[in-house]
N, C-alpha and C positions, 0 to 999 in steps of 0.2 A: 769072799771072792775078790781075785783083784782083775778083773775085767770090770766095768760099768759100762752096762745097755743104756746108761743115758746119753751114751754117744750117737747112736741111732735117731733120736728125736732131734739130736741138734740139726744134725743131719736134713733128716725129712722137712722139718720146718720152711728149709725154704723152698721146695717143691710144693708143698700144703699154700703157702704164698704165692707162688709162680701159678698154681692151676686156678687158684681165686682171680689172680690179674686176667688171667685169660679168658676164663668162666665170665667174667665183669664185662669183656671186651666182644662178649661176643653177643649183636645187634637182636633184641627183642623186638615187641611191638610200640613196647615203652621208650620215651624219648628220656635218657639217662646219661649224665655228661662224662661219664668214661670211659662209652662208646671214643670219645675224643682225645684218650690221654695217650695212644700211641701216635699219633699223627704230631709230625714238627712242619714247622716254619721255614720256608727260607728267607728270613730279613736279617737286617744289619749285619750281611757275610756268613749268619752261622747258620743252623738250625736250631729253633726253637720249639718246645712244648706249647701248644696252644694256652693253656692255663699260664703262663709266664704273659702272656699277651696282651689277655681279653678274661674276663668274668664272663662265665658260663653260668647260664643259667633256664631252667625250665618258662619258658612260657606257658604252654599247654602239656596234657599227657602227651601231646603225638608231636610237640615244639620245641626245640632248643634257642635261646638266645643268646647269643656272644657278641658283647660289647667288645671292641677292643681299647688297651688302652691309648692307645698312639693311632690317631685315622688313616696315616699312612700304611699300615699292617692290615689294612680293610681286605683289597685285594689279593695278597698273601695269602692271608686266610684261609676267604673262601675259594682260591684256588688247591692251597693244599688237602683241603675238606674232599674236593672235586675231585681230586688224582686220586685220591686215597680209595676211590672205588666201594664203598662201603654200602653199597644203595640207599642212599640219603639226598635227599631233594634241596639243595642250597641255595640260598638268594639273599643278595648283599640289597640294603636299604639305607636311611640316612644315619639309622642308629646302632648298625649292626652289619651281622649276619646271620639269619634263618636256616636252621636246619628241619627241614621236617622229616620224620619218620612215618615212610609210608604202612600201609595194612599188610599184612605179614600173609603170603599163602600160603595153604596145606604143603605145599613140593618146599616149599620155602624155608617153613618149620621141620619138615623132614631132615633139610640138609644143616640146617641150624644146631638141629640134634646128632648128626651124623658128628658136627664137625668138632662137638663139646664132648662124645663118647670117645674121637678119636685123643684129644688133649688128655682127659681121663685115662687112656691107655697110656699116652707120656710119663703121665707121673706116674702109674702105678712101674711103667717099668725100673723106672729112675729108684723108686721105695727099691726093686729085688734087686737092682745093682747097689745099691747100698747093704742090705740084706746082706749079700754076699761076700759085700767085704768086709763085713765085720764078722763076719762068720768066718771069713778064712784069717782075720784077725785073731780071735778064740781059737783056732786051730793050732795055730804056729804060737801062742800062745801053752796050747797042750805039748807042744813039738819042745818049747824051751823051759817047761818044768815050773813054769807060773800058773798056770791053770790045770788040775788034775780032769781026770776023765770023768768023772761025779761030775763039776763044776762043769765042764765043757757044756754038757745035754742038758744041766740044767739051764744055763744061760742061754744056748740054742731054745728051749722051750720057751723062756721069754722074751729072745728076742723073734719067737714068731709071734707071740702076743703083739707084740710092738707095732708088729707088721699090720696084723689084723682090724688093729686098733686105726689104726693109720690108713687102710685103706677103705674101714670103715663111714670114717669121715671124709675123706675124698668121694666117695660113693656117694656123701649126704648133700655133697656139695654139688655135683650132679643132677640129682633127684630134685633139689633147688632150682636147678637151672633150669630142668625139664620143664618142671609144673610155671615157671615163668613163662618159658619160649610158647607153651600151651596154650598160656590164660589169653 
């Protein structure tokens, strides 16, 4: 066969990627520092990752501490923490800045969950527009006499495995999320 369905997985990988960062980003009960990895800085004229700044680090389950390295970025910080809306409790002290993660409501894990089904729908849609195009890829394929009509359905049959297979695991990675956003 000269078509290769391992263009498909090249493909998906960074979507399987992208719905983890997002899955990761989105606030449990647990105090987890990558809750913190979208939020930048504005110091020395640019914007910065907080992790470029300050050491991140768990104090308690429900506690974050970020040293920063420079004390001038103190304020920074915990201002950019602050804007960023995240419902997280901040207070700046001599060594730091606290973040506390408050107790999570029933409405609250509701919408928590709402909001990681909806990203789950992103990447699945992103898997069928890929789908697609490699399927009208193997078509026009059939069209210019490199791939026979045997081949076409066959490849068509695996690249629905592909698919399956793929949104398998995004489904598991949800399921993941769930029973966390739960516990």
């Amino acid at each position: 066969m000269s078509y290769d369905i391992k263009k498909f997985n090249q493909k998906a990988e960074p979507i399987k990627d992208w719905l983890a960062k997002e899955l990761s980003g989105i606030r449990t009960g647990r105090a987890t520092p990558s809750v913190l990895d979208s939020i930048t800085v504005d110091v020395y004229g640019s914007k910065m990752p907080i992790k470029q700044l300050a050491g991140v680090s768990n104090e308690d389950p429900k506690t974050l501490r970020i040293s920063p390295y420079d004390v001038q970025t103190l304020k920074p910080i915990e201002k950019a923490i602050t804007s960023a809306n995240l419902g997280l409790s901040v207070t700046a002290d001599d060594r730091g800045v606290r973040v506390a993660f408050p107790e999570l409501t029933g409405d609250r894990r509701e919408g928590l969950i709402k909001i990681a089904k909806e990203r789950l729908e992103k990447a699945r849609i992103s898997i069928r527009g890929i789908r697609e195009e490699i399927w009208q890829e193997i078509q026009t394929g059939e069209k210019d006499g490199t791939v026979t009509e045997d081949e076409k359905f066959t490849l068509k049959d695996k690249l629905q495995k592909e698919v399956d297979v793929t949104n398998e695991e995004l489904s598991k990675s949800l399921e993941k999320k769930i029973a966390e956003i739960q516990d």
